[in-house]
N, C-alpha and C positions, 0 to 999 in steps of 0.2 A: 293403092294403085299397083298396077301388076305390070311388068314387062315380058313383051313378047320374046321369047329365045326357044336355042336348038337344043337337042342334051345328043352328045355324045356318050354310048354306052361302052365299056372298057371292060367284055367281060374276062373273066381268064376259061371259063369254058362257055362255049355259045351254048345260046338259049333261045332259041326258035320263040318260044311264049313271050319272052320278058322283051320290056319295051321301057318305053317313057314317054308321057304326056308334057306337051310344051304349055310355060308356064306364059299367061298374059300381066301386064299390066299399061296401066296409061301415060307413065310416063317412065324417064332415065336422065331425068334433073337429079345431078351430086346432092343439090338441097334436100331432095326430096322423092325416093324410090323406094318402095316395099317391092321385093321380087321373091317371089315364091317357086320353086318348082318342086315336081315329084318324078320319080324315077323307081325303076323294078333295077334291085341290085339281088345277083345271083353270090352263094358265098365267094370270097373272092376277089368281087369283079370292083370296078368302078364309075361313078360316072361326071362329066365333067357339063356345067352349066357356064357360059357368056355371058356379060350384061358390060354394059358402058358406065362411066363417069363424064359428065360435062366441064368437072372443075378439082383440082385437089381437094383430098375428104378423105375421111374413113369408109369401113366397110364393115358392118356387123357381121356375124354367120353364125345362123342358130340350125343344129340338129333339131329338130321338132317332134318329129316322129318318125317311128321303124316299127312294121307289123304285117302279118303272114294274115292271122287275123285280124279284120278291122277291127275289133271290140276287143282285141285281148293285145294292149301294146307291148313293144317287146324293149326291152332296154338293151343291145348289143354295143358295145367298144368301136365304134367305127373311128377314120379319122376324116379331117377339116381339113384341105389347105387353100389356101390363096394365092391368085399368082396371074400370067398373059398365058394367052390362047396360044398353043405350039404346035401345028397339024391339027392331027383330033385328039390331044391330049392337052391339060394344063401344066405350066411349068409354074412352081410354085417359086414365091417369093418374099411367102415365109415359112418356117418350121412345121410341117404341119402337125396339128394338134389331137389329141384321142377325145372321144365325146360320148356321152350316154345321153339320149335324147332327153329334152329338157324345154321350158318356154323362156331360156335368157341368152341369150349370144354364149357361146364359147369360143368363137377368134373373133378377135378384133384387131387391122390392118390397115396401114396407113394405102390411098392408090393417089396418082395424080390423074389427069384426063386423059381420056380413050377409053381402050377394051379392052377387059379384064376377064376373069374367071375364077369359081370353087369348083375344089373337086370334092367329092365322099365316096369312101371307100372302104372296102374291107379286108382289110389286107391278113388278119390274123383266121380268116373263117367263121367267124365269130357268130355269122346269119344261120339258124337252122336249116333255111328255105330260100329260094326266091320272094326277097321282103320285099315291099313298097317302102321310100325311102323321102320321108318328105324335107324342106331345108328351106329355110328364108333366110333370104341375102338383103339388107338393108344397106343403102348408100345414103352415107347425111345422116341427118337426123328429120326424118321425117313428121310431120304436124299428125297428132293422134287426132282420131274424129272424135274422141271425150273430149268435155271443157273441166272434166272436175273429178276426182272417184266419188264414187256412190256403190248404191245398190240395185239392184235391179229385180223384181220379181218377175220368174218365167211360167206360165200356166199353158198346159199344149196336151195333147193326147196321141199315141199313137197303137195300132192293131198290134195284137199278140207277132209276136215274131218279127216285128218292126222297127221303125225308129224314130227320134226327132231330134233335129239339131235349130240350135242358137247362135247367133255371133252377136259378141259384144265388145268392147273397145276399151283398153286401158290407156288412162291421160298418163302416170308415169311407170317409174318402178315400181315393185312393193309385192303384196300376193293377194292373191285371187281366191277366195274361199266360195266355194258351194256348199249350200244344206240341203237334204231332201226335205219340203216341209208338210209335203200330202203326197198319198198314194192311193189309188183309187180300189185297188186290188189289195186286203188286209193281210191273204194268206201266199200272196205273191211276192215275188224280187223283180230289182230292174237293177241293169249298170248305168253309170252315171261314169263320163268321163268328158276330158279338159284337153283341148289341144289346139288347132289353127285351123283355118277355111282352107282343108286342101284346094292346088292349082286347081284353075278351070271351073272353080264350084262343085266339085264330085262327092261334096260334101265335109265331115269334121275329123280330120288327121287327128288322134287323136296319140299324146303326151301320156296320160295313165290314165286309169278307169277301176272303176270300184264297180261289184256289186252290194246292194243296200234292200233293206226294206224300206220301211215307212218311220222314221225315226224320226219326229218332227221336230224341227230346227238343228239336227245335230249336223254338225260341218263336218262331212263326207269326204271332200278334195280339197287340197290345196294344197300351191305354187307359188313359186318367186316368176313372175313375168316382167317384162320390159314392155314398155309403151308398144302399144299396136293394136290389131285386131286378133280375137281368141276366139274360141266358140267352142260349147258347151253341148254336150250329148249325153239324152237317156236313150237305152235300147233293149230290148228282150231279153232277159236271160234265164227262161223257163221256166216251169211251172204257176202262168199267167194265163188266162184264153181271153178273149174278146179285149175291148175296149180298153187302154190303161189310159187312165188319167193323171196327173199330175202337176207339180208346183215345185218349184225351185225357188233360192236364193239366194243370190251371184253377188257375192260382195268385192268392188275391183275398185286397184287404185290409180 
């Protein structure tokens, strides 16, 4: 479930390009809210996301991803904080914390009912570039759409210079293992990377990424994740032409 909200951007120098896509979801039940947003943070700058609570609860906040390149994630020191909506900034209301993107919460905050807010931000320069800047906000404990871990086999193809994404769903904690276990191109590579459904569908934020060959059954990625939904991406990384085909196996807990 996604909530709809605003992002305030806090750059320290304007950026005419950089922006922020508002994130959706269906509900802002304390029981029960996945909120996703993504945001272009320039080095520096900051930005600050809204969402509600219905009832006293926590509030998970995971850095997920940060990348200049979509295919090539970057791990920068940003921080977390938590806190109420103050103008167009956030006032935090707890300590805020330093993060390297990751699929498991790194603040955890207690909020009562109303309107709240996270900020991310870069306070040390730490971004190469104007990154994309993804972050799930979890209110409650929300119901995973798994009833169980398993495995999952992925089969899909996509054109030289292309891509293909997956979403799958973790019932708890634990880690996430992918193996490449066919490749359709013997003398070719592809990357293989592990991250979240960016906001709005824009496709697979991705957490890190490998490139691989054809190494059949050898586990390629893996994470420590927390219950939710994750999605899984292969993508070009040259020396492929035509058609790639391929086969995964996604083992979640």
């Amino acid at each position: 479930m996604r909530l709809h909200a605003t992002f305030l951007v806090l750059a320290v120098s304007v950026c005419a390009a950089c922006g922020a896509t508002s994130p959706t979801s269906a509900s802002t039940s304390a029981a029960s809210s996945t909120n996703l947003f993504e945001t272009t943070l320039v080095p520096g700058s900051s930005a600050v996301q809204s969402y509600s609570a219905s009832a006293a609860t926590t509030v998970e906040v995971t850095l997920a991803s940060a990348f200049v390149d979509a295919s090539q994630p970057l791990h920068p020191s940003l921080a977390l904080a938590a806190g109420v909506p103050s103008g167009t900034g956030c006032t935090a209301s707890t300590p805020p914390v330093r993060a390297t993107p990751g699929l498991t919460a790194q603040l955890t905050a207690p909020v009562s009912s109303g309107n709240f807010c996270v900020s991310v931000s870069d306070p040390d320069g730490a971004l190469p570039a104007a990154a994309i800047v993804d972050v799930r906000v979890v209110v409650g404990s929300p119901t995973s759409q798994a009833t169980s871990a398993g495995a999952e086999i992925w089969t899909n193809k996509f054109v030289a210079t292309g891509s293909a994404s997956h979403s799958f769903s973790a019932y708890q904690s634990g880690t996430v293992a992918i193996s490449l276990d066919s490749l359709s191109v013997t003398d070719g590579m592809v990357g293989v990377g592990l991250g979240i459904p960016a906001s709005g569908g824009s496709g697979c934020a991705l957490s890190q990424a490998i490139v691989s060959g054809a190494e059949a059954g050898a586990t390629i990625i893996s994470a420590q994740v927390d219950p939710g939904v994750y999605c899984a991406k292969v993508f070009y990384a040259g020396s492929t032409t035509g058609d790639v085909t391929f086969s995964l196996t996604i083992n979640h807990p």
